[in-house]
C-alpha positions in Angstrom: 24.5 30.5 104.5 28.2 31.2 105.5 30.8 32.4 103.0 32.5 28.8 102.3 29.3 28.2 101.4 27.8 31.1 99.0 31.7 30.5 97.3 30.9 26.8 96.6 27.7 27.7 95.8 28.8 30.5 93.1 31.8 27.9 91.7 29.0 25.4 91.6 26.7 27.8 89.4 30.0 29.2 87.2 30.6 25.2 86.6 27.0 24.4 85.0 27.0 27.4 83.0 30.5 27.1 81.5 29.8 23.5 80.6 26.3 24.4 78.8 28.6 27.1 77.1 31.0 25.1 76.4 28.3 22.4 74.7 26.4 25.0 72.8 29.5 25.8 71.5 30.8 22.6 70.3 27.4 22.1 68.4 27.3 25.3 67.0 31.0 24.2 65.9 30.0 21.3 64.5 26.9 22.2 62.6 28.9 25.2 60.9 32.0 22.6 60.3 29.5 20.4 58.7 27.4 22.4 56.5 31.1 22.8 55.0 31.9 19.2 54.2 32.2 18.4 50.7 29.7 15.9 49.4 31.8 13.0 47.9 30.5 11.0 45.4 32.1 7.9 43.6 31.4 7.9 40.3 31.5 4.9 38.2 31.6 5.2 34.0 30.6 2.0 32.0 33.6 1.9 29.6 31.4 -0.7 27.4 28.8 0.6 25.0 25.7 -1.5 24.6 26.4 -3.4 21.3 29.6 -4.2 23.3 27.6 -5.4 26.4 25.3 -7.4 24.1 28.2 -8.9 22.1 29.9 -9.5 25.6 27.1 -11.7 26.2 26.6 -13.3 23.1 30.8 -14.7 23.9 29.4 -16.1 27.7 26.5 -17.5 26.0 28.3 -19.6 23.9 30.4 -20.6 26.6 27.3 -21.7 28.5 27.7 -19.1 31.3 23.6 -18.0 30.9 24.0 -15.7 34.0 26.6 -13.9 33.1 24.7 -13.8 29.6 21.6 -12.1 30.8 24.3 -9.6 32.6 25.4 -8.1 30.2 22.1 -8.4 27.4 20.5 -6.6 30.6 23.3 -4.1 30.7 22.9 -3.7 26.8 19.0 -3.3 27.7 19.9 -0.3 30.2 22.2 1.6 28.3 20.4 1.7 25.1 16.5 1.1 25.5 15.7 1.5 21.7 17.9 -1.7 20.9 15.7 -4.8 20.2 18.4 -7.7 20.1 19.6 -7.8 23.4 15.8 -8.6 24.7 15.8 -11.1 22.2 18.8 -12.6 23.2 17.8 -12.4 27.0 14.5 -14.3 25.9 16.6 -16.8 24.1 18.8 -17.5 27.2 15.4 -18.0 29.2 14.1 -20.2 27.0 17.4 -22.4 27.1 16.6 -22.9 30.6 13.2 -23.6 31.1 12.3 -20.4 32.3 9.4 -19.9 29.9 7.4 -16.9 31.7 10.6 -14.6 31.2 11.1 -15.7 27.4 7.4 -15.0 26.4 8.0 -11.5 27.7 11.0 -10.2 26.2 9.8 -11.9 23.2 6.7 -9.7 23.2 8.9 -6.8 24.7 10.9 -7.6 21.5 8.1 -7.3 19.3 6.6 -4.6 20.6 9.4 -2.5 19.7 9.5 -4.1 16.2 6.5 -6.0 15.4 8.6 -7.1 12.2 11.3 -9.1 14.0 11.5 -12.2 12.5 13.5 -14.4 15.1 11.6 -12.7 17.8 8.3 -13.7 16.5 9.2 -17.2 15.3 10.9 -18.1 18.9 7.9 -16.8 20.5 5.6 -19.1 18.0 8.1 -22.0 18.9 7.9 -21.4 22.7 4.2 -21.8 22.4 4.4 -24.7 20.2 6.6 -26.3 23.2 4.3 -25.2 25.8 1.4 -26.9 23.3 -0.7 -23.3 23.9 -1.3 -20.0 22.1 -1.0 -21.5 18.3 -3.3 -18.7 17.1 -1.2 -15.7 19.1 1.8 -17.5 17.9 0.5 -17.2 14.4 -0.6 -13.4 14.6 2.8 -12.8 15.5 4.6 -14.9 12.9 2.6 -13.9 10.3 3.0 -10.4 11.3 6.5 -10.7 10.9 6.7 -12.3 7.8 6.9 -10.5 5.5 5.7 -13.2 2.1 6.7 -16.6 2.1 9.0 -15.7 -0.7 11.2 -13.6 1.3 10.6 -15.4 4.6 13.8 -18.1 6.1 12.8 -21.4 5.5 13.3 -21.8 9.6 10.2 -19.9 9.6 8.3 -21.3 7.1 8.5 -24.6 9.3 7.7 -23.0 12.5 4.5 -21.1 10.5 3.5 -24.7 8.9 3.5 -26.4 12.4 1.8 -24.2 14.0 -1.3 -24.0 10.6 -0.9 -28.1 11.9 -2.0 -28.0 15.0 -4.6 -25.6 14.4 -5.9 -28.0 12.1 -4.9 -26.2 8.7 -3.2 -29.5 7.2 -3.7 -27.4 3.8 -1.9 -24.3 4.8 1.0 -26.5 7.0 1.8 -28.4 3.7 1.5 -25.4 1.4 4.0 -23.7 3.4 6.1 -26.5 4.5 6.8 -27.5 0.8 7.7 -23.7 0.3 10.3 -24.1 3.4 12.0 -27.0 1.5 12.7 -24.7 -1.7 14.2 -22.0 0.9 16.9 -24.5 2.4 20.6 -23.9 2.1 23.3 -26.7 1.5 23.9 -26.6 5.2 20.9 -26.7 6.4 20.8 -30.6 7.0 19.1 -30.1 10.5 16.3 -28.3 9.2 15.7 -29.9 6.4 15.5 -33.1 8.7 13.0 -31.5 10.9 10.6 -30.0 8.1 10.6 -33.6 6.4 9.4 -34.8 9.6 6.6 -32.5 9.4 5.8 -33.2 5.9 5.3 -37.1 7.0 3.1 -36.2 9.6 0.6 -34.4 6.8 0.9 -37.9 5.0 3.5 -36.4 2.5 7.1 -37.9 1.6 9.2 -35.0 2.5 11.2 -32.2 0.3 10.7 -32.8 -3.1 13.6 -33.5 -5.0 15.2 -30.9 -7.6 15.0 -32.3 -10.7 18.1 -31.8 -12.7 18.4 -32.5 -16.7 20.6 -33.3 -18.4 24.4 -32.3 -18.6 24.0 -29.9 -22.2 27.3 -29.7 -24.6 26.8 -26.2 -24.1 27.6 -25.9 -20.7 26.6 -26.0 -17.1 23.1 -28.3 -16.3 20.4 -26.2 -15.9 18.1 -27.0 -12.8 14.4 -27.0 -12.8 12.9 -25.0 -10.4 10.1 -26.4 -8.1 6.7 -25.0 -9.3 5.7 -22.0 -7.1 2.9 -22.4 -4.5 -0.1 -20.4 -5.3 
């Protein structure tokens, strides 16, 4: 080998190993330089407590916006998982559309956290009366929840009676029925529509009338109560 050639031959080798050095260097470099990058993380606070999210949605749901409803009663859900009404107002929202499967379980969610919610027991009742199934669950749950028929809403007092009519209790359904018509309110023209329907169907003629006597010189009529049912 002549000496042009042992020089190009040394440059040659000087080359190779200053570009390895150089490379081991850069990732030695860049593996210190990144074991020194901060982690940065963006943080996001929910400014909204969960009565706010479920309130939130109670305002969309009365607009009709269901989605962004079950947004924010989910939200409510998440941030507080003791709370019972925003899964009773999801299952509500579900029910409104047709989307039975998800009502009957945050119904049951519902009531599994408080096995003495009323609305949660008598929308579940009602979604099986719909779905013409499950009159005997419904009723476990209803009656569960109820606490007397004396201190139960006359809403349901009609849903209970229904559902003692289709299991073929026509006793029961009119006992309870006539005790849902002495519940009623003044505004409660709907309802009392709707139990007198019921009523028919068990062959009867609807609410009773209150019988009032008459005007005394002493003052104010007095008004008869309805007999209680035993």
């Amino acid at each position: 080998m002549g000496k042009n050639e042992q020089t190009n031959a040394c440059h040659e080798k000087v080359r190779k190993n200053w570009i390895k050095f150089n490379t081991f260097l850069i990732l030695v470099l860049f593996s210190y330089g990144c074991s020194y990058i901060p982690n940065i993380a963006l943080l996001t606070t929910d400014p909204l407590t969960a009565e706010e999210h479920n309130n939130l949605g109670v305002a969309y749901e009365k607009e009709g916006k269901y989605d962004l409803a079950l947004r924010e009663y989910k939200r409510a859900v998440d941030r507080d998982r003791t709370l019972v009404v925003p899964l009773v107002n999801m299952a509500n929202v579900y029910y409104k559309q047709g989307k039975y499967e998800q009502a009957e379980e945050n119904y049951l969610k519902a009531l599994k956290k408080d096995e003495k919610n009323i609305e949660a027991a008598n929308n579940l009742a009602s979604l099986y009366i719909t779905l013409n199934k499950n009159y005997y669950k419904g009723l476990k749950y209803l009656t569960q929840a109820i606490p007397s028929l004396d201190d139960s809403p006359a809403y349901a007092l009609d849903t209970l009676g229904v559902l003692y009519f289709r299991v073929g209790d026509r006793s029961k359904a009119k006992k309870v029925l006539l005790r849902a018509c002495q519940k009623l309110g003044e505004d409660d023209q709907l309802l009392l529509e709707e139990i007198e329907l019921h009523l028919r169907e068990l062959g009867e003629q609807g609410c009773p009338e209150i019988i009032k006597e008459p005007v005394s010189m002493e003052g104010s009529p007095a008004t008869v109560p309805l007999p209680k049912m035993l």
